[in-house]
ZAMAR-956633 format. One line per 2 residues: for each residue x, y, z of C-alpha. Coordinates in Angstrom, 3 decimals, always signed. Layout:
X,Y,Z  ...
// end
This chain:
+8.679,-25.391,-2.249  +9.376,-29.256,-1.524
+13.109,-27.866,-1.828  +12.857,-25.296,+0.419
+11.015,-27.682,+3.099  +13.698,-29.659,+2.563
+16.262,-27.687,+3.253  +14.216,-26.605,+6.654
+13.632,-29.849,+7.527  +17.612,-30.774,+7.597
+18.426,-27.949,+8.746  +16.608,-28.155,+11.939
+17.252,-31.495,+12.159  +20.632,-30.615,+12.622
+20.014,-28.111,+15.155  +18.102,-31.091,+17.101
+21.148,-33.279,+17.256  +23.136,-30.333,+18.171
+20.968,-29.513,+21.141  +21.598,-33.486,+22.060
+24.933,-33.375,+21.373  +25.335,-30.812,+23.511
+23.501,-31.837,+26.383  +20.483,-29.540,+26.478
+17.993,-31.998,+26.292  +14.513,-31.503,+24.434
+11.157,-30.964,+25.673  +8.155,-32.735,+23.678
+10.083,-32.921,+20.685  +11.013,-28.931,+20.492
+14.855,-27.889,+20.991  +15.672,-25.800,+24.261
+17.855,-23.500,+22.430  +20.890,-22.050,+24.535
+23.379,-19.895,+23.356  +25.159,-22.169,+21.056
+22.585,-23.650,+19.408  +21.599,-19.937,+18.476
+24.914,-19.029,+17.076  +24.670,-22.533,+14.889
+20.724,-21.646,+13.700  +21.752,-17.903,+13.422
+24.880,-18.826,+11.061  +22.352,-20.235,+8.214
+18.709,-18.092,+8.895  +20.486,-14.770,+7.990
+21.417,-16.684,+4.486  +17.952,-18.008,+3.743
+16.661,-13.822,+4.347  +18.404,-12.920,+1.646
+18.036,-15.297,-0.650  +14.480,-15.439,+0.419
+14.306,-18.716,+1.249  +11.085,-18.882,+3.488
+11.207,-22.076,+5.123  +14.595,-21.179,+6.297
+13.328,-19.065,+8.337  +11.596,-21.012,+10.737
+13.900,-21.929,+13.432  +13.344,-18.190,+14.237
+10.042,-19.452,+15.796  +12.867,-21.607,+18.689
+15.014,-18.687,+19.190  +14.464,-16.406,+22.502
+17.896,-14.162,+23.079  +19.535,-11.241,+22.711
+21.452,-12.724,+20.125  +18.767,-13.505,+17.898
+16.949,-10.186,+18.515  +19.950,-8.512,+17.541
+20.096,-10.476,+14.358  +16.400,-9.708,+13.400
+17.454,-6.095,+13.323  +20.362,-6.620,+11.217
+18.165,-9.067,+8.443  +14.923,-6.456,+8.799
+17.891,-3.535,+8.455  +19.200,-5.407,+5.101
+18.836,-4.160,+1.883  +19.409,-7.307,+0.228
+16.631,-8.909,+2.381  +13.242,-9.048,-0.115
+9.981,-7.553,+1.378  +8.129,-11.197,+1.979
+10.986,-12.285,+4.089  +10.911,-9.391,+6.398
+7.192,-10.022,+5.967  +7.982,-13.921,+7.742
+10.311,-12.764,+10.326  +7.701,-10.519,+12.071
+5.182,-12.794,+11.395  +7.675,-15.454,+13.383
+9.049,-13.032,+15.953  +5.456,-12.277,+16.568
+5.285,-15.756,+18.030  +7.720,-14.975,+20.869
+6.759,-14.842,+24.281  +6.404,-11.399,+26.070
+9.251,-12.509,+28.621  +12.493,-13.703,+27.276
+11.656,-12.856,+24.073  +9.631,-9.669,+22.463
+10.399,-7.754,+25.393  +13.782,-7.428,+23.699
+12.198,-5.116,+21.089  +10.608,-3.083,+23.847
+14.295,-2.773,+25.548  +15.580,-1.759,+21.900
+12.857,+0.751,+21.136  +13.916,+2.278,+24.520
+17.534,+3.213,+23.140  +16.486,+3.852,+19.449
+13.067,+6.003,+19.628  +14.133,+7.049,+16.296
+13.528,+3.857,+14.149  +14.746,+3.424,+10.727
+12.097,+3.181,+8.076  +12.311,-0.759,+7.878
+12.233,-1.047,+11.592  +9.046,+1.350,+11.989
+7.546,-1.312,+9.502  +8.215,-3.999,+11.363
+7.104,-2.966,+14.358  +3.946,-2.142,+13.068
+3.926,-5.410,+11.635  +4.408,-7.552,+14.623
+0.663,-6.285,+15.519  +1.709,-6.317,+19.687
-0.082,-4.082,+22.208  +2.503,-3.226,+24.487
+4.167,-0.914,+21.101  +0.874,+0.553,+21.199
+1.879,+3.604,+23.154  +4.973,+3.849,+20.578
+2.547,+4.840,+17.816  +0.262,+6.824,+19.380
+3.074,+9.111,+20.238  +4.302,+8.743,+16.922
+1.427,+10.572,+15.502  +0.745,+13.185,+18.592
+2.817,+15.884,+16.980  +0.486,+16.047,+14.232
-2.353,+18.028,+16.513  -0.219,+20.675,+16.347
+2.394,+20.349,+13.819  +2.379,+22.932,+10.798
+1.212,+21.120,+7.550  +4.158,+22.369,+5.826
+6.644,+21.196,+8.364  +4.950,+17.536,+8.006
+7.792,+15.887,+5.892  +7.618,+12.010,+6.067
+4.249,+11.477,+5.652  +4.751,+7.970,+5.166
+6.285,+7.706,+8.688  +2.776,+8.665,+10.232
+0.979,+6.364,+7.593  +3.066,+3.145,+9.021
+2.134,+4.672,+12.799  -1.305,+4.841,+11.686
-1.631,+1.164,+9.994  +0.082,-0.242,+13.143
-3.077,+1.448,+15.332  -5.435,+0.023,+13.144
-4.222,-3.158,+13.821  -5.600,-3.145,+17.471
-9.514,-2.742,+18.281  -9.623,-1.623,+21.053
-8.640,+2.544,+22.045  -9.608,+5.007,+23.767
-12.141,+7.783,+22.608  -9.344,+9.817,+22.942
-7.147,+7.961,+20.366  -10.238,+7.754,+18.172
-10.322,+11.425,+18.365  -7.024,+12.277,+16.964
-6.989,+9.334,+14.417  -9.904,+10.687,+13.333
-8.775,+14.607,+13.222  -6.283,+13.331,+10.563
-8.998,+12.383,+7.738  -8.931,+16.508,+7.415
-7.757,+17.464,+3.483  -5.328,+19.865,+4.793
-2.773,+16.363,+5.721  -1.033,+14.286,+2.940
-2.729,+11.668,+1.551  -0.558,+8.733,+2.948
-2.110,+10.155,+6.275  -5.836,+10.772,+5.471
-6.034,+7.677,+3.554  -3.998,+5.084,+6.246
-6.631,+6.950,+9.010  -9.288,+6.285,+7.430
-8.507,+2.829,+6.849  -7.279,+2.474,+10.424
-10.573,+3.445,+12.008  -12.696,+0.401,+9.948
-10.941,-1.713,+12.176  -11.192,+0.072,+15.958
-14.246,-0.881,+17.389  -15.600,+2.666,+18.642
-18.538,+4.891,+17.360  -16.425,+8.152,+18.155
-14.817,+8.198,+14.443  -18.359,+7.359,+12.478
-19.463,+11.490,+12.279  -15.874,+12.478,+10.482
-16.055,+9.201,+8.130  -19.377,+10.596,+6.855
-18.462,+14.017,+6.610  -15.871,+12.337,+3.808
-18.079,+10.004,+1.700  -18.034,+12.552,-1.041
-14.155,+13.171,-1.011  -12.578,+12.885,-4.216
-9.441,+11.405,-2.963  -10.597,+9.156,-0.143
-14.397,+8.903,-0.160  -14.335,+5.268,-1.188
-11.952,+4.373,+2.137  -14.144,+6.134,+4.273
-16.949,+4.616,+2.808  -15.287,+1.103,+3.381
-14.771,+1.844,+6.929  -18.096,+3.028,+7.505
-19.720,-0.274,+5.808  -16.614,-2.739,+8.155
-18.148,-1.103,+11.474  -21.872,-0.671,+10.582
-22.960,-3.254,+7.651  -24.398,+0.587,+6.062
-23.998,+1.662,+2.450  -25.253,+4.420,+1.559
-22.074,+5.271,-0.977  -21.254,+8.820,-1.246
-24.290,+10.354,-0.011  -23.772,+11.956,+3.500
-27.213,+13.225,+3.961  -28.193,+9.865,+3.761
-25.401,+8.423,+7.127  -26.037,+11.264,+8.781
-30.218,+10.624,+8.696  -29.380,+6.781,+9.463
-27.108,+7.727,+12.403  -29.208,+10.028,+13.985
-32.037,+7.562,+13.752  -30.087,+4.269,+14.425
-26.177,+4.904,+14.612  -25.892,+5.305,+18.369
-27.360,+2.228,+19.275  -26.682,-0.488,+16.868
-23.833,-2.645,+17.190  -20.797,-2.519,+15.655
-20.297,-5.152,+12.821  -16.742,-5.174,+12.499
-16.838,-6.718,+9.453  -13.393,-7.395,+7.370
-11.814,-6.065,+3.667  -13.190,-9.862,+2.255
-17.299,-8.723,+3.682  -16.103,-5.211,+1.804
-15.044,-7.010,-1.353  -17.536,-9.025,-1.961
-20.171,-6.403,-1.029  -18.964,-4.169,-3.492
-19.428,-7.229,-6.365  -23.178,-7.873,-5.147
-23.750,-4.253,-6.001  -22.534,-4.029,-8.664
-23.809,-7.228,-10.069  -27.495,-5.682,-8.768
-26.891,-2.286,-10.319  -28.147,-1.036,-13.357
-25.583,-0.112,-15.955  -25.180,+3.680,-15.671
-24.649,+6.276,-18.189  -21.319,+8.351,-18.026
-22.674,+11.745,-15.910  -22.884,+14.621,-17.754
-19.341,+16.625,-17.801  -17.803,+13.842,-16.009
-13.529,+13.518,-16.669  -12.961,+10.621,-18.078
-10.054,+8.221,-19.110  -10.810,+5.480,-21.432
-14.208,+5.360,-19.860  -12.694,+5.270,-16.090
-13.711,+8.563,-14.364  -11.120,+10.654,-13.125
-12.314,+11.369,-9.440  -8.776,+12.161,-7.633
-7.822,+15.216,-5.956  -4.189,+15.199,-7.240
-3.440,+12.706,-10.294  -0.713,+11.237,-12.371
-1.244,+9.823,-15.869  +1.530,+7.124,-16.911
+1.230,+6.211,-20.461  +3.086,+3.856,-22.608
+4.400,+4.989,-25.799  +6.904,+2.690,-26.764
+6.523,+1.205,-30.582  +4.011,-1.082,-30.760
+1.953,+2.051,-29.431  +2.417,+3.132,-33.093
-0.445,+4.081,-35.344  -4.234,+3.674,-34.306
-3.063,+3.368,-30.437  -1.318,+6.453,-30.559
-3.688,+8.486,-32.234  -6.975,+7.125,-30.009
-5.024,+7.747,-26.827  -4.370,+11.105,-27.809
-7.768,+11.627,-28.501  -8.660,+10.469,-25.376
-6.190,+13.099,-23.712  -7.624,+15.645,-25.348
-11.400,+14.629,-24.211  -10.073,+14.537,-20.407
-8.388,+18.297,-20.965  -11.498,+19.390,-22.045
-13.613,+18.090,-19.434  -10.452,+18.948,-16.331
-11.427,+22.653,-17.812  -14.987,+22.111,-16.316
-13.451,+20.631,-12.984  -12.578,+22.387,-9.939
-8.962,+24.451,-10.255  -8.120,+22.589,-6.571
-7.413,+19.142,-8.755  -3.627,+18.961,-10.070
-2.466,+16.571,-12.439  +0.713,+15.140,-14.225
+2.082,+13.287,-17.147  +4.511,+10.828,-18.019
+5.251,+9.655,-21.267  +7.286,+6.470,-20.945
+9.131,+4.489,-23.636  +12.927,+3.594,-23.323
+13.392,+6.236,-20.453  +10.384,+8.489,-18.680
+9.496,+11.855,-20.508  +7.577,+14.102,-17.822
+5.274,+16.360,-18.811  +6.403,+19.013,-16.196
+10.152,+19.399,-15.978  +10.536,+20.222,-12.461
+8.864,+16.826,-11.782  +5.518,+17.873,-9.938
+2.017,+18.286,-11.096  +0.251,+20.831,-12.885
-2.913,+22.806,-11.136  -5.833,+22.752,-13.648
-6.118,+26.308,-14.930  -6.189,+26.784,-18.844
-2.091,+28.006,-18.913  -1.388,+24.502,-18.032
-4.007,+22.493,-20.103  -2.268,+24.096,-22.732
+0.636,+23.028,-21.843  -0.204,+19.703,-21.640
-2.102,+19.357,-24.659  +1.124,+20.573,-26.438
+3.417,+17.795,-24.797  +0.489,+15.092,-25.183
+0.472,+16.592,-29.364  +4.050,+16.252,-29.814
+4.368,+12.048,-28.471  +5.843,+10.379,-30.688
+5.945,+6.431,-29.843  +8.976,+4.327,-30.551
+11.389,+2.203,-28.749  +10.895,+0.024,-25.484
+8.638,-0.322,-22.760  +10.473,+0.507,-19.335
+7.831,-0.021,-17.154  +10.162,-0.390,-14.132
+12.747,+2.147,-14.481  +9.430,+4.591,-14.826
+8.063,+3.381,-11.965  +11.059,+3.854,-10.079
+11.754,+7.253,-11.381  +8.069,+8.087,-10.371
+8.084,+7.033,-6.599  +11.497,+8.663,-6.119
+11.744,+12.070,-8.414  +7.560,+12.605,-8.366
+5.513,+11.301,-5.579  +7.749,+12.220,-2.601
+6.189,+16.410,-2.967  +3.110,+15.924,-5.398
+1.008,+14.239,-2.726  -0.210,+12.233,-5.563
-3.801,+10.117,-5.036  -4.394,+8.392,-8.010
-2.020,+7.044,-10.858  -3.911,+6.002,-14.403
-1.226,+3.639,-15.824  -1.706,+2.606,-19.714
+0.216,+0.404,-21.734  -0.182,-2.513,-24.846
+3.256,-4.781,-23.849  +5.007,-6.245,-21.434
+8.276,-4.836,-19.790  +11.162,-4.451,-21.330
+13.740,-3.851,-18.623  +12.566,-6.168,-16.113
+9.837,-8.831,-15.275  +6.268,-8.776,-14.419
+7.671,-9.353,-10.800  +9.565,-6.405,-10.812
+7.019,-4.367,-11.532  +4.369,-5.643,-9.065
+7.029,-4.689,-6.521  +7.653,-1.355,-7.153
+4.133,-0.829,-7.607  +4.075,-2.502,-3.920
+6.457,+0.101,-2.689  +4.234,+3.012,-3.991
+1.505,+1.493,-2.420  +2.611,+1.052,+0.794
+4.542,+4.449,+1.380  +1.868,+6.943,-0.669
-0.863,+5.088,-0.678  -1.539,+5.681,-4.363
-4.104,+3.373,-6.375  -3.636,+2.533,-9.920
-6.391,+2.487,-12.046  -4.353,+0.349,-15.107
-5.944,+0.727,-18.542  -4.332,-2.555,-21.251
-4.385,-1.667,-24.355  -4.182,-5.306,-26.294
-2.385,-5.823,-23.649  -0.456,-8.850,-24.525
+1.830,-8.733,-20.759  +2.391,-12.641,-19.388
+0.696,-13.520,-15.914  +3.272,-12.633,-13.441
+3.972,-15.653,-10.910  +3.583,-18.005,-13.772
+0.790,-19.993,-15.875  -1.097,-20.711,-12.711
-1.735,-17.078,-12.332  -4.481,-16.418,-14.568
-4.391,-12.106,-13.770  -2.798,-9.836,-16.303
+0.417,-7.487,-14.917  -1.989,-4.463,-15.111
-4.522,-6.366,-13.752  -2.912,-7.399,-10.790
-1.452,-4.039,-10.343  -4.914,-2.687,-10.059
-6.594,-5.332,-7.586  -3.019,-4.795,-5.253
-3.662,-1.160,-4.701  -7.848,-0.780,-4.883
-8.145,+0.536,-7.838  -9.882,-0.761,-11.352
-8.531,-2.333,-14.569  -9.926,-1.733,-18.158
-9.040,-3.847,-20.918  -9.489,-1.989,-24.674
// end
């Protein structure tokens, strides 16, 4: 880091004696960047994107024209640019004034409605109300759209995280955000709306959150939201928001409390709770209860899986087939077996709806494992969110594995894992298995891969 700084540091001193050089003066200490000293900061900040040198970035902050805007696009276009750069430069462009500066975006948006993926996701993330409008229309079609013809869910699901980022809308906007929590719409969708209506302060979207408490795939979001806007838990129990609202909901205030209140709510209650027993009939994988409407299991059968591992996690599959036979026939589920290269259960990719012909199935690939070779954690990962997710509409992934990756590092995987996240909105419930995988981000990182692959999408981590 003292690098980096360093390398800021001289590089905008250089810009500074430019700007004297060159005549433009400075006002208290800050450059008054004109067109060349852009072209001289814009030769080096495109560099320090790619390479991801953060501090490099900052000159952005000093940078007003059409030049620069243009070369934004270009870095936030660029592969080769890593995710927590493009992450800085909105967070830096965000900093620009409305004249002479972001209003640049708005004259871009004008001539590209159509925004590439990257760009939709920075303009979400530059959190300014006059792209509002922008992403309200973005997600208007969906009143009327056909479910079927809805094919980049993830498109909405950025739309829908960029509302969420302003408080205030009209009951009308609360209205359709709130239409979208219906289990007819992708997951991406439901899940991103219910998250995005925690954070608008309006009462309008409180009745459809607790119609949803009890959902299997996004009953704890909608629970979170509820608890952000009222301070209420009352978990999954509906009868028990709808009784509070009607007695109190229309005239207490709004909270608007944040994830952190949510996170450290949920430890006080658990902390207070009494340890309960396992409910009768309830799906379970290595003691973590399958509640998911559609499901993938990822499971690690490289070599050191060998032996007693291999034999108790088969065991365990064939507990969870037995009690998915006692579930309803709406959940569908998949299977990967991973070693050197992914083995899916289900050729053509997708999931399997839980009738008995595809149990069977199952059980038969889960019986026939064999473990042996290496542990490609990321090349699975990979194959999942481009050959799997994109048409299963998958929930919930239960990842288990004993090692450490094989064909990449700890780092690699947290960022694919990122990806998921953030375009399917898929938790991973990560079960270690003497899980001997190094901290990633080094010794000072005291959270195990699975771990932190867990906590960075919501969902738990057991350790056998």
């Amino acid at each position: 880091m003292r690098t980096a700084a360093l390398r800021y540091y001289s590089r905008l001193l250089c810009c500074l004696i430019q700007t004297i050089v060159l005549g433009n003066g400075l006002l208290l200490g800050v450059p008054v960047l004109g067109a060349e000293n852009t072209d001289a900061v814009l030769k080096f900040v495109p560099r320090a994107a790619r390479t991801g040198d953060i501090a490099g970035l900052e000159p952005l902050k000093e940078l007003r024209d059409s030049k620069a805007g243009d070369a934004v696009v270009r870095m936030i276009e660029d592969k080769k640019v890593p995710d927590a750069a493009k992450q800085r430069i909105a967070e830096l462009v965000a900093q620009w004034p409305a004249k002479g500066g972001l209003d640049y975006f708005e004259f871009y948006l004008r001539g590209h409605p159509r925004l590439s993926n990257e760009l939709l996701l920075f303009y979400a993330e530059l959190g300014c109300v006059q792209f509002k409008p922008y992403f309200l229309s973005l997600i208007a079609p969906l009143r009327t759209l056909p479910v079927a013809e809805i094919k980049e869910p993830a498109r909405y699901a950025t739309a829908l995280h960029a509302l969420g980022r302003f408080p205030e809308q009209t009951d009308a906007a609360v209205v359709q955000i709130a239409a979208l929590l219906d289990e007819k719409f992708p997951h991406a969708i439901r899940a991103t709306a219910a998250d995005a209506l925690g954070s608008i302060q309006s009462r309008r979207g409180l009745p459809t959150l607790m119609a949803q408490v009890k959902d299997s795939a996004i009953g704890e979001a909608t629970q979170r939201s509820l608890f952000r806007l009222t301070g209420q838990d009352f978990g999954d129990a509906p009868e028990k928001w709808v009784a509070w609202f009607k007695a109190e909901g229309a005239k207490v205030g709004l909270k608007m409390l944040s994830l952190s209140d949510w996170e450290k709510h949920k430890k006080e209650k658990a902390a207070a709770a009494p340890k309960e027993e396992p409910k009768e009939f309830s799906a379970r994988f290595y003691g973590v209860e399958v509640k998911t409407r559609h499901c993938l299991f990822i499971l690690d059968v490289s070599g050191s899986m060998a032996g007693e591992r291999l034999a108790q996690l088969k065991e365990q599959m064939s507990n969870l087939f037995d009690a998915l036979r006692k579930k309803t026939k709406n959940l569908r589920f998949g299977i990967i077996a991973f070693h050197n290269e992914p083995e899916p259960c289900l050729s053509g990719r997708g999931l399997l709806p839980n009738e008995p012909t595809s149990i069977r199935r199952a059980s038969h690939f889960v019986e026939k494992i064999l473990a042996g070779g290496g542990t490609a954690m990321v090349t699975t990962l990979q194959f999942t969110a481009a050959k799997v997710l994109p048409n299963s509409d998958v929930d919930t992934i239960y990842f288990l594995s004993d090692g450490e990756p094989t064909d990449g590092t700890p780092e690699d995987v947290l960022a694919v894992v990122k990806k998921i996240h953030e375009e399917f909105r898929v938790k991973f419930h990560t079960i270690a298995i003497g899980e001997a995988v190094p901290p990633a981000g080094g010794a000072e990182q005291k959270s195990s891969l699975l771990e932190q692959m867990a906590k960075s999408t919501g969902g738990t981590y057991t350790a056998r």
